[in-house]
C-alpha positions as CSV (number, residue, x, y, z in Angstrom):
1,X,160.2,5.3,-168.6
2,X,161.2,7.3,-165.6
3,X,164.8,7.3,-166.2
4,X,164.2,8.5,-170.3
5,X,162.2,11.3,-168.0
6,X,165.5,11.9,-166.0
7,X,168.2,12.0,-168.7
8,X,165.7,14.9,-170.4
9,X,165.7,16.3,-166.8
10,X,169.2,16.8,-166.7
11,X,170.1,17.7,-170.1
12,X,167.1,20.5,-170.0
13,X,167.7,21.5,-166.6
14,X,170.8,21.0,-165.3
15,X,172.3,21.6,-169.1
16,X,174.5,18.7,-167.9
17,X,176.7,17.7,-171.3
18,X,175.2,14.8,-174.0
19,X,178.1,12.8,-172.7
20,X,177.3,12.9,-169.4
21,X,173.4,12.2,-170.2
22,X,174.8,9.2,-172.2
23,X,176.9,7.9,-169.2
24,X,173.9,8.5,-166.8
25,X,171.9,6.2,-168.9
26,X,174.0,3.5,-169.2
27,X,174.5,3.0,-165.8
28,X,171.1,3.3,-165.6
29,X,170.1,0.2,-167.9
30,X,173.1,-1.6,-166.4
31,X,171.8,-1.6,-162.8
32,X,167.9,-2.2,-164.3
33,X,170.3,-5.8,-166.2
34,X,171.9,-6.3,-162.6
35,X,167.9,-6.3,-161.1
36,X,166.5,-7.7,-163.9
37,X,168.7,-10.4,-165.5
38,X,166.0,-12.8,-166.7
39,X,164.1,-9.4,-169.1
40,X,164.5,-9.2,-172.6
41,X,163.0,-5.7,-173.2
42,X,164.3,-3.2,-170.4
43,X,162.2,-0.7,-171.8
44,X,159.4,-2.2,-171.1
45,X,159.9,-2.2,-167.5
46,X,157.0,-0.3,-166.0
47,X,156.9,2.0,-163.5
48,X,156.6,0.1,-160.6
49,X,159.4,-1.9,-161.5
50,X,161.9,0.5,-161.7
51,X,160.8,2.2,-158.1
52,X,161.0,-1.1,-156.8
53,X,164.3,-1.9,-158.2
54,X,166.6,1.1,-155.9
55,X,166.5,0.1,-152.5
56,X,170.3,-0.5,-150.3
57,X,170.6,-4.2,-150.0
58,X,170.2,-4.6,-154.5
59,X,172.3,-1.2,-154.7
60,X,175.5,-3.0,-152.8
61,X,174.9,-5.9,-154.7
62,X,175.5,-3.6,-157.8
63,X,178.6,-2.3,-156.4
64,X,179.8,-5.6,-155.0
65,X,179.1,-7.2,-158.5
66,X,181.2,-4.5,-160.1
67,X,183.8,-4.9,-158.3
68,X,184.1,-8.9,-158.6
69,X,184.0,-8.3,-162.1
70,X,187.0,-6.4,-162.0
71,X,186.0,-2.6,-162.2
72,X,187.8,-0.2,-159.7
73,X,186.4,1.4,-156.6
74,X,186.7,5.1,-158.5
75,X,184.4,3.5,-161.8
76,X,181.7,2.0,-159.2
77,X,181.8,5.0,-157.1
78,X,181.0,7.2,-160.5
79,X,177.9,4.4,-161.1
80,X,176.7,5.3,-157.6
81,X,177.2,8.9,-158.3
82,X,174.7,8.4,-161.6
83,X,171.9,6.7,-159.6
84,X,171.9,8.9,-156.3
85,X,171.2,11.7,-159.0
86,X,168.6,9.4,-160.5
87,X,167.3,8.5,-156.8
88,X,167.6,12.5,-156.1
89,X,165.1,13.5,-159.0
90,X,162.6,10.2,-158.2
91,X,162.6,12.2,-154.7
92,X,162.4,15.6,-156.0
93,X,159.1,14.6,-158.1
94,X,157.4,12.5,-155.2
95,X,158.2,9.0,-156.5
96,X,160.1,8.0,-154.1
97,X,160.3,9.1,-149.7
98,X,164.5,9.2,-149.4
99,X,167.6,8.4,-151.7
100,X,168.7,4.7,-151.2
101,X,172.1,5.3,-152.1
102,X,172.5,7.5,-149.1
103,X,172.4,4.4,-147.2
104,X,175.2,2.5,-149.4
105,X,178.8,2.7,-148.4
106,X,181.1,4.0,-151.0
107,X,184.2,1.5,-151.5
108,X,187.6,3.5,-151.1
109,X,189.7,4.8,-153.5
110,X,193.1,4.7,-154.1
111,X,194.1,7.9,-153.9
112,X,195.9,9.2,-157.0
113,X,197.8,12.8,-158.0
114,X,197.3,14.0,-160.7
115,X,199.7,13.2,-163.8
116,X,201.0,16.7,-165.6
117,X,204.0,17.4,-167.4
118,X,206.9,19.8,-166.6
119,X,207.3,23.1,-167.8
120,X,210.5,22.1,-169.2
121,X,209.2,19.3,-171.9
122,X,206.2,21.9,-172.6
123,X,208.9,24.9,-173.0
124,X,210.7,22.4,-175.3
125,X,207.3,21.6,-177.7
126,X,206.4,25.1,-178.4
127,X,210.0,25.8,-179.2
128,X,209.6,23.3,-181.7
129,X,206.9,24.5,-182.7
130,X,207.0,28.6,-182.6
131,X,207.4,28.7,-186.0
132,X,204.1,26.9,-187.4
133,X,202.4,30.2,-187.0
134,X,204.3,32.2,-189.7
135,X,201.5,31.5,-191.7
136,X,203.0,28.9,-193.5
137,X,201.3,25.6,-192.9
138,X,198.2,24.5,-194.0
139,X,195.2,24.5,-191.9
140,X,195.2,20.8,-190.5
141,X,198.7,21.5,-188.8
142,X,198.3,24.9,-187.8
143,X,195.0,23.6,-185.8
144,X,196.6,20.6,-184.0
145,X,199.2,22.9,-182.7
146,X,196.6,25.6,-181.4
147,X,194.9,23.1,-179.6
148,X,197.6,21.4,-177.6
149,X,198.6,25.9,-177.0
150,X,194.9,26.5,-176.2
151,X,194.2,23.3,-173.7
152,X,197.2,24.5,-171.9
153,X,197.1,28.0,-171.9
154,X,193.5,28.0,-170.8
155,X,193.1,24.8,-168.6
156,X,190.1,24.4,-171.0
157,X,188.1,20.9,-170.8
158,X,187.8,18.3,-173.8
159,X,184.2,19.5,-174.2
160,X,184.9,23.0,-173.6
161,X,187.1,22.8,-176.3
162,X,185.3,21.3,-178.8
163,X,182.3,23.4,-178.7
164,X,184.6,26.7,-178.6
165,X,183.0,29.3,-181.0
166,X,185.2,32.8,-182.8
167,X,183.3,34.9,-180.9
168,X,184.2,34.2,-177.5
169,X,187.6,35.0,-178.0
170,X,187.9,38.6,-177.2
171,X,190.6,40.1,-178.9
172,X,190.4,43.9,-177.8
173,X,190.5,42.7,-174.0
174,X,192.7,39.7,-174.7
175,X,190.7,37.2,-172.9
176,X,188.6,33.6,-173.8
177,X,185.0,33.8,-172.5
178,X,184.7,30.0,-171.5
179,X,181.4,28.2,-171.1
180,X,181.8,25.6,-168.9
181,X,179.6,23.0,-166.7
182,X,176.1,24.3,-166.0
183,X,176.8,27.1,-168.9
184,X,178.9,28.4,-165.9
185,X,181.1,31.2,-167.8
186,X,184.7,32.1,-166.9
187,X,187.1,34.4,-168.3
188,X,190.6,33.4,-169.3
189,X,193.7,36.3,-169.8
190,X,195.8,35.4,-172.8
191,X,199.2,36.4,-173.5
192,X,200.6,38.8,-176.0
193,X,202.3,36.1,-178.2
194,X,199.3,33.2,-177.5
195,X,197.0,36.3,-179.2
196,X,199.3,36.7,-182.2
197,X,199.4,33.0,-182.7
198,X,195.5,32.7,-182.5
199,X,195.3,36.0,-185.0
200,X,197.2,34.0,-187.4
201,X,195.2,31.0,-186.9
202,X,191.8,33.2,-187.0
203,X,192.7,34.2,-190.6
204,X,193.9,30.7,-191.8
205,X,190.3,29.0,-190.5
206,X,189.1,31.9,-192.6
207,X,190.8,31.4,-196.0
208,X,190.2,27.7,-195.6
209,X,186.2,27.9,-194.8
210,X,185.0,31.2,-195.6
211,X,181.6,30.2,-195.0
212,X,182.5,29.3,-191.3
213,X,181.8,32.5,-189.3
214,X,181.2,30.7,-185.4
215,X,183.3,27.7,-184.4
216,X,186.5,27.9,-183.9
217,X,188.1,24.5,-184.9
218,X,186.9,22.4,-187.9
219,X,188.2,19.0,-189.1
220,X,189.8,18.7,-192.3
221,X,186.2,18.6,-194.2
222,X,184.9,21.8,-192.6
223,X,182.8,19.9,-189.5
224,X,182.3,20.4,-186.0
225,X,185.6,19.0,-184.0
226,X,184.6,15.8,-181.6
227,X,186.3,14.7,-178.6
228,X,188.0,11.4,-180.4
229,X,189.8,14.1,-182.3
230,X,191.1,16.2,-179.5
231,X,192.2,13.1,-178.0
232,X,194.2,11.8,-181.0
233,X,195.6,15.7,-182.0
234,X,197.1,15.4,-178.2
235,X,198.7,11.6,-178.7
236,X,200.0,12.3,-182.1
237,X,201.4,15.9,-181.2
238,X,203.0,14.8,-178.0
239,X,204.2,11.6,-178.7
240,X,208.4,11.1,-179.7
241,X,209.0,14.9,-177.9
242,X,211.3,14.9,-175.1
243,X,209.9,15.1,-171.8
244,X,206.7,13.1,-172.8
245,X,205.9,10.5,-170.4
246,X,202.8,8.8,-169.7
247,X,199.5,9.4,-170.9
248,X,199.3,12.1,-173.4
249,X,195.5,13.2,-172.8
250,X,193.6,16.7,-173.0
251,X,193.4,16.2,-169.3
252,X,196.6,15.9,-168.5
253,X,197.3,19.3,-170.0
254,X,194.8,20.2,-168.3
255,X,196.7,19.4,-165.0
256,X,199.9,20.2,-166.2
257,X,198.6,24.1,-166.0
258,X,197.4,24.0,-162.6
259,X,200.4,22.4,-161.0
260,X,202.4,24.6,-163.1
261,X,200.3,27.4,-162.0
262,X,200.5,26.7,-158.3
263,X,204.3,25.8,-158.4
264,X,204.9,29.7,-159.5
265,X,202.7,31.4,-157.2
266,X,199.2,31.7,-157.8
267,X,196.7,31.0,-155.3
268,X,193.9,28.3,-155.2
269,X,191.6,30.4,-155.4
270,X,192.5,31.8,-158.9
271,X,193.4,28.5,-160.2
272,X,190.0,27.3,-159.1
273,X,188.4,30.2,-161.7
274,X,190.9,29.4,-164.5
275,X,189.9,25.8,-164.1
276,X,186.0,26.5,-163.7
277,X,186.0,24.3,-160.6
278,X,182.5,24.8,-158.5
279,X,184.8,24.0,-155.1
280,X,187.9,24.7,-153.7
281,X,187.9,21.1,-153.1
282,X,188.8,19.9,-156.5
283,X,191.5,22.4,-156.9
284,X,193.1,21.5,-153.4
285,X,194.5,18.3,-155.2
286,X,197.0,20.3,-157.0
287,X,198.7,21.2,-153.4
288,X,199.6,17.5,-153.4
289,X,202.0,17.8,-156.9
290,X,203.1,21.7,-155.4
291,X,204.5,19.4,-152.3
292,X,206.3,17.0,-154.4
293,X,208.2,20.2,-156.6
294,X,208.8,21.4,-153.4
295,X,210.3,18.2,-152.1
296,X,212.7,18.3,-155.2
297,X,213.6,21.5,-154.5
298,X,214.8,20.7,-151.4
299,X,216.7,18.3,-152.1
300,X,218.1,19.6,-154.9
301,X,219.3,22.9,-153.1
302,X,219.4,22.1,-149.3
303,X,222.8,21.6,-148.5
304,X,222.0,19.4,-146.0
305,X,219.8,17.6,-148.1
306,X,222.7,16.9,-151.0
307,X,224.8,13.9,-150.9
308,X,222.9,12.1,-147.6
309,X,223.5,15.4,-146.0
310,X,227.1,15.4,-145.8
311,X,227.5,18.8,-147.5
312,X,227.3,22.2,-145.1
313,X,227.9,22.2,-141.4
């Protein structure tokens, strides 16, 4: 089929991630079950049928269909997303003249900022935690803590994360060599104590699998970490600590270091490297939280501002 050709495409070419190939697909075979609800087999729709299958009208059906059955504007735009790539490569490869999805308005989003937590409730968990890396625990709890340190001291994704090998922490230079989307690498400066900590941890991952000499988290039987774990390790570390609100997510860490980044200082351009953004674009969103501290601030230290502004002159 021409879409098993694109999903190899993009994960040999583009080195786009196994869960985005996996996402790709399934919208995929969903809009093929939209087109073609009366086939049994969808893989053995032939080539014709699938070119035939992407032109506007059907695509807005998709979306409109989508969105009667209750999935938001930001999910359907995400669907559109997969099959204007899809339409892109038919292009690209002379099946098809010009992208249909071009032609197909997007429905709006709600705009959302981003959820992050303070500085304060993240000050008050590694308090808690600052001694864990005494070299005292066991392996299991020394790991969950240097993940919820690493996802916020490095901005790191979920994915990033879990495929995270020794080697590309550099010890000498004090730095993580990150390989993001695209194998896109990044550098990452890590502070004195945060290098100590990870020493520690280093030589516990060593005693506990000596026969492990390349990644850099394991689960309790010595395999490769997964992205169900980083998301429980998160939930279960966070959850019950003051300050904790909300969704307790690897992204939201994630956010919590660029906000808290911007808040003190640093520009959107360096905040757009940390992150591994590919445009200043998807950094810009962060200016949106930096307003919001600064509204607090104001109002906490304006004298006008205080008590309905009956305070100064």
């Amino acid at each position: 089929m021409l879409s098993d050709d694109f999903i190899s495409h993009i994960g040999a070419q583009k080195r786009y991630s196994p869960r985005t190939q996996a996402i790709y697909a399934d919208t995929i075979r969903e809009y093929y079950a939209f087109v073609y609800p009366e086939s049994k087999d969808l893989d053995s729709l032939n080539q014709s049928q699938e070119l035939e299958s992407f032109n506007p009208l059907t695509i807005r059906g998709f979306v409109a269909n989508g969105l009667e059955n209750g999935l938001t504007s930001r999910t359907m735009n995400l669907k559109l997303s997969a099959l204007s790539s899809f339409c892109g490569y038919l292009v690209k490869v002379g099946l098809m003249t010009s992208n249909p999805v071009h032609k197909v308005f997007r429905p709006k989003e709600e705009h959302r900022l981003p959820q992050f937590f303070t500085q304060e409730a993240l000050a008050g968990y590694f308090d808690l935690r600052q001694n864990d890396f005494e070299g005292k625990e066991g392996y299991i709890h020394l790991r969950n803590r240097m993940i919820i340190m690493l996802l916020y001291a490095t901005g790191m994704r979920r994915a990033e994360l879990c495929g995270l090998k020794i080697d590309q922490f550099d010890k000498g230079r004090q730095v993580f060599r990150i390989i993001g989307k695209g194998d896109k690498e990044r550098e990452i400066p890590i502070p004195n104590l945060i290098c100590e900590y990870i020493l520690v941890y280093l030589k516990r991952i060593r005693e506990e699998f000596p026969s492990n000499d390349s990644l850099f988290f394991l689960t309790d039987k010595g395999k490769p970490i997964y992205p169900a774990l980083i998301n429980n390790v998160v939930k279960d570390e966070l959850t019950g600590i003051e300050g904790f609100t909300g969704r307790k997510t690897p992204h939201v860490l994630r956010h919590s270091l660029a906000t808290h980044l911007l808040n003190n200082g640093a520009d959107l351009n360096s905040i757009k490297e940390v992150l591994g953004h590919s445009s200043l674009a998807a950094t810009q969103v962060y200016t949106h939280n930096s307003f919001e501290q600064l509204k607090k601030t104001y109002l906490t230290a304006h004298p006008r501002a205080k008590n309905g502004g009956k305070n100064g002159n």
